[in-house]
Backbone as CSV, one residue per row, in Angstrom:
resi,resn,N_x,N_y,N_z,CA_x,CA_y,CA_z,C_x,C_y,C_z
1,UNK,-15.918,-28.229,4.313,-16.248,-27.938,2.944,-16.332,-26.426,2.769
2,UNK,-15.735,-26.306,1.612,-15.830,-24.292,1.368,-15.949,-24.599,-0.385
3,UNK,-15.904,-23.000,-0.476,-16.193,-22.687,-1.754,-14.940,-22.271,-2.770
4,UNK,-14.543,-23.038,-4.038,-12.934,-22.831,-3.977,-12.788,-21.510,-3.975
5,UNK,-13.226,-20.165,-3.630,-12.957,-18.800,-3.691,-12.164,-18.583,-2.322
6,UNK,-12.318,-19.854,-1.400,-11.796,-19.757,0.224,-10.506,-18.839,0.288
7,UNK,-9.639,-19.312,-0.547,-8.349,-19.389,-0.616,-7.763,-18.289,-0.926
8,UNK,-8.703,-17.707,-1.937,-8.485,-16.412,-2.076,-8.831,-14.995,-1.443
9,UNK,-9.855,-15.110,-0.891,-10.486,-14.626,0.425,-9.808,-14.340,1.612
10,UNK,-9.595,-15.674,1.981,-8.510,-15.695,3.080,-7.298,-14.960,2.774
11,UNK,-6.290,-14.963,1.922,-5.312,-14.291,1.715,-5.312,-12.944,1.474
12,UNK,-6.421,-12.328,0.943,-7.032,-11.377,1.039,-7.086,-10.847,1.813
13,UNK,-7.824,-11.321,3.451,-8.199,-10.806,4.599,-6.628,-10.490,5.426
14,UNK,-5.883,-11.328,4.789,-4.474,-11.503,5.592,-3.054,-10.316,5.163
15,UNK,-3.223,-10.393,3.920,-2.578,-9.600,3.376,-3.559,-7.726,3.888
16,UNK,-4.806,-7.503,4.055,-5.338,-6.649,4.178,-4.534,-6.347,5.583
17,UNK,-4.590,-7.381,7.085,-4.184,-7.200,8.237,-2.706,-6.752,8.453
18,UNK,-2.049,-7.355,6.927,-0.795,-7.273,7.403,0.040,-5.404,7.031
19,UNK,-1.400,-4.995,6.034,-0.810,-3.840,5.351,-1.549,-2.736,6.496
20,UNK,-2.201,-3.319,7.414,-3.063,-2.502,8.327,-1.793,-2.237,9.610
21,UNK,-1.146,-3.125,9.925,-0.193,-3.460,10.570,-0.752,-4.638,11.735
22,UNK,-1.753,-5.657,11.379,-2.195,-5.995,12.566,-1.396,-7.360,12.526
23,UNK,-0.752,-7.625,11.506,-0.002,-8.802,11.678,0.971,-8.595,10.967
24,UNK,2.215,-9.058,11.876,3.849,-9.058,11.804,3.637,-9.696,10.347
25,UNK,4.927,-9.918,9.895,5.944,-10.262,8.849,5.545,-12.284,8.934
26,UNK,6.429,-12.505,10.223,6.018,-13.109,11.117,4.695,-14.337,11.337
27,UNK,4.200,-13.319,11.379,2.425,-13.927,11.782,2.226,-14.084,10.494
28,UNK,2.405,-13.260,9.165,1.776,-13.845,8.170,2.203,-14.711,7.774
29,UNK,3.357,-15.144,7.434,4.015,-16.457,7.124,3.558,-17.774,7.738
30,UNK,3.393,-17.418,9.443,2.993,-18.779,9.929,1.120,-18.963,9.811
31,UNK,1.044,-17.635,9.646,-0.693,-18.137,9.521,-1.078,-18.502,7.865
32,UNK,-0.004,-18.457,6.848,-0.172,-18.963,5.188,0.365,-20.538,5.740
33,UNK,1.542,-20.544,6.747,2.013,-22.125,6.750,0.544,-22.895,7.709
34,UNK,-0.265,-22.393,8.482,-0.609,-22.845,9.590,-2.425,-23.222,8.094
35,UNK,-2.631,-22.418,7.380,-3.687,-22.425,6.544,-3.634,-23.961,5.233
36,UNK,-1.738,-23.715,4.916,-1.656,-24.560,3.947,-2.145,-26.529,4.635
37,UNK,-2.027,-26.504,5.947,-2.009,-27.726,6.549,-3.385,-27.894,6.645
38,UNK,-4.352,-27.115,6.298,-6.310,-27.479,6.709,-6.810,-28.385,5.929
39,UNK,-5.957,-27.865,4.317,-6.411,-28.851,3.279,-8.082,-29.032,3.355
40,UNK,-8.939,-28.052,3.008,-10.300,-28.427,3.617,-10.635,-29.013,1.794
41,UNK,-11.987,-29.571,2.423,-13.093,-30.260,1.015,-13.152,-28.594,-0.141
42,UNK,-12.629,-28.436,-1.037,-13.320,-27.435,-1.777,-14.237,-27.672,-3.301
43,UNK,-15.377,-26.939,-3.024,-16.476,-26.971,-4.112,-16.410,-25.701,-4.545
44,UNK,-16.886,-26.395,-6.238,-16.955,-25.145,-7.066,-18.493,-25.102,-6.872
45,UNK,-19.532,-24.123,-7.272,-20.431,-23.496,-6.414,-21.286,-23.480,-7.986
46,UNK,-20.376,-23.295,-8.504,-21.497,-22.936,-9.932,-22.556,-22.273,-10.320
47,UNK,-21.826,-20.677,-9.392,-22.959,-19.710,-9.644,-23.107,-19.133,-10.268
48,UNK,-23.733,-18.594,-11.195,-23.632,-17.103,-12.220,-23.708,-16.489,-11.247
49,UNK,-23.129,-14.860,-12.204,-23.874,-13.614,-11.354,-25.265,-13.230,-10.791
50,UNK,-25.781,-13.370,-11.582,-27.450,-13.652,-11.415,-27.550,-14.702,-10.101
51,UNK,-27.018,-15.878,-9.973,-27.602,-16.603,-9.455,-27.236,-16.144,-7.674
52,UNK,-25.635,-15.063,-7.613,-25.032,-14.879,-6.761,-25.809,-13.300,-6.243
53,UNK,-26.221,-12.786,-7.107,-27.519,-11.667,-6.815,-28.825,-12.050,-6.301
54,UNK,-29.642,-13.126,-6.678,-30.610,-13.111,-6.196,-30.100,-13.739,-4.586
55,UNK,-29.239,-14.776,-4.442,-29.073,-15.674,-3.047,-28.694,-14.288,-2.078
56,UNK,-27.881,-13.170,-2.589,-27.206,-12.045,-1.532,-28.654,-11.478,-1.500
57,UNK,-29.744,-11.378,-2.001,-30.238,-10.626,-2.070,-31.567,-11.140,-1.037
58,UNK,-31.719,-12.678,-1.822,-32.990,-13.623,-0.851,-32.442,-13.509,1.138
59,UNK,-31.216,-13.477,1.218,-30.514,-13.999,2.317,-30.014,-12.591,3.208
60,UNK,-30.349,-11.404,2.504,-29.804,-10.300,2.438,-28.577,-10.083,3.023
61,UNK,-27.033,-10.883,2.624,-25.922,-11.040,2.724,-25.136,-10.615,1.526
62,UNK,-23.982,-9.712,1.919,-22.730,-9.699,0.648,-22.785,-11.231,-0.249
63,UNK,-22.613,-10.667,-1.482,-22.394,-11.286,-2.359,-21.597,-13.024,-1.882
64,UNK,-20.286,-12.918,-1.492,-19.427,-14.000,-1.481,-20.042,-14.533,0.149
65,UNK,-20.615,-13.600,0.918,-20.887,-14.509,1.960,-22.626,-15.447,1.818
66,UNK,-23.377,-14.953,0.569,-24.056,-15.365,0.246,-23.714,-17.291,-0.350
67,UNK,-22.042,-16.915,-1.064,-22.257,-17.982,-2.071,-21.635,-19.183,-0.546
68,UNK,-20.985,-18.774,0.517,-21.007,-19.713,1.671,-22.428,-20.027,2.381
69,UNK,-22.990,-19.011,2.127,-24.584,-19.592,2.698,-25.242,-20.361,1.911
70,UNK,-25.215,-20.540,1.073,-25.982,-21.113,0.108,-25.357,-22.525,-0.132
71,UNK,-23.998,-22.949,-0.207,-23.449,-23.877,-0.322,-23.783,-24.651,1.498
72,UNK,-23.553,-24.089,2.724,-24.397,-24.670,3.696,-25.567,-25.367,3.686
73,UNK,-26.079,-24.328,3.072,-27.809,-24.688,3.025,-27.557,-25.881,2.570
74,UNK,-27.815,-25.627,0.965,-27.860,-27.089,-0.036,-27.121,-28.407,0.014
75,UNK,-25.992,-28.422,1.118,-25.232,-29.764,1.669,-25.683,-30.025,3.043
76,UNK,-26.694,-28.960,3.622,-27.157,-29.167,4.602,-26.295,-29.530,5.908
77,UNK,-25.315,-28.843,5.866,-24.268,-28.702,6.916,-24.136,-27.378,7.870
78,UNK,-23.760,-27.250,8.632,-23.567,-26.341,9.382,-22.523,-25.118,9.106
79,UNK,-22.861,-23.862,9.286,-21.696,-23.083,8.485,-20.603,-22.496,10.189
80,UNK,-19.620,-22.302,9.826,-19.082,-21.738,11.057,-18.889,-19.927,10.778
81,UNK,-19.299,-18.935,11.576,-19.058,-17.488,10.866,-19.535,-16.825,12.135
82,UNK,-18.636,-15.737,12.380,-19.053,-14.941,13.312,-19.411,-13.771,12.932
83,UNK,-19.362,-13.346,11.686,-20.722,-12.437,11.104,-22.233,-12.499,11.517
84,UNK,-22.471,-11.407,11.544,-23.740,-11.049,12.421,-24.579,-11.638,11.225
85,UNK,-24.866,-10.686,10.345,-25.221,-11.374,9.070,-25.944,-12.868,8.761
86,UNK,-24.607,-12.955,9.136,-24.509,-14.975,8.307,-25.052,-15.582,9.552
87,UNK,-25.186,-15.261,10.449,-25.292,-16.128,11.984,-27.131,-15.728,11.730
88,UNK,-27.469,-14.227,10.922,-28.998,-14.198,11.605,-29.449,-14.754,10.372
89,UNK,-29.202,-14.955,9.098,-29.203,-15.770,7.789,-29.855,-17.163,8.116
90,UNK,-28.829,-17.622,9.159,-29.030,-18.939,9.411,-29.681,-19.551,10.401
91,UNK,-29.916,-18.317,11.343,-31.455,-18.340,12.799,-32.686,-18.412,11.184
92,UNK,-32.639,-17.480,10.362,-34.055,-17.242,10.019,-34.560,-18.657,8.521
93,UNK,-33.035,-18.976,8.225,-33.762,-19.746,7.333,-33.217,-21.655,7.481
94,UNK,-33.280,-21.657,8.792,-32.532,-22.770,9.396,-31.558,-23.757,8.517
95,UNK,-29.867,-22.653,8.505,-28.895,-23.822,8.749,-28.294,-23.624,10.038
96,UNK,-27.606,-24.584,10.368,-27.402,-24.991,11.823,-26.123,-23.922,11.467
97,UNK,-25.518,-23.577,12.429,-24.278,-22.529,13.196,-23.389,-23.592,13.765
98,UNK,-22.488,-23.604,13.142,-21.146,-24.567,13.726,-20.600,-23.757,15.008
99,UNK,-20.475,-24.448,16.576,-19.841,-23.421,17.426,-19.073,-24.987,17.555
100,UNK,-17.656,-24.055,18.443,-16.541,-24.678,18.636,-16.740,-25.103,20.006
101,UNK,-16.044,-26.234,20.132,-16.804,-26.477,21.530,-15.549,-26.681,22.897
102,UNK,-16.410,-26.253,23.741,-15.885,-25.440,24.926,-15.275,-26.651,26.230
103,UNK,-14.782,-25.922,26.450,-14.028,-27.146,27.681,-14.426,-26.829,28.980
């Protein structure tokens, strides 16, 4: 489950790597084809600004990584993030930390 802003975010971060040079021509294509196949759950979040200020602010997280914390919390699911941030967010106001699991 994500927040429908995922999508845009992500392409964001990708297009940022690719103008950085950290990913080929290449790599971006297969990581937009490798993204289009996740098909994840997306929720609209239904935040005002206000509502996306006080949660960055209660949680003391950026704005948009606020509105993924907050959507954790309240479905009471586990968030996955290797932000320092979002990982101590979720030690201090207990949602569980999704880790990938190891072989």
């Amino acid at each position: 489950m994500v927040p429908d802003l995922r999508h845009y975010e992500v392409g964001s971060v990708l297009i940022a790597a690719k103008r950085r040079r950290r990913l080929s021509a290449k790599r971006l294509k297969d990581a937009a084809e490798q993204l289009a196949e996740l098909r994840p759950f997306t929720i609209n979040p239904r935040l005002t600004e206000s509502d996306v200020i006080a949660k960055a602010t209660a949680f003391h997280l950026q704005g948009c990584d606020a509105i993924y914390f907050d959507l954790a919390s309240r479905l009471r699911v586990p968030i996955a993030s290797t932000d320092g941030g979002i990982r101590t967010a979720a030690r201090a106001h207990g949602v569980q930390l999704w880790e990938p699991a190891t072989r």
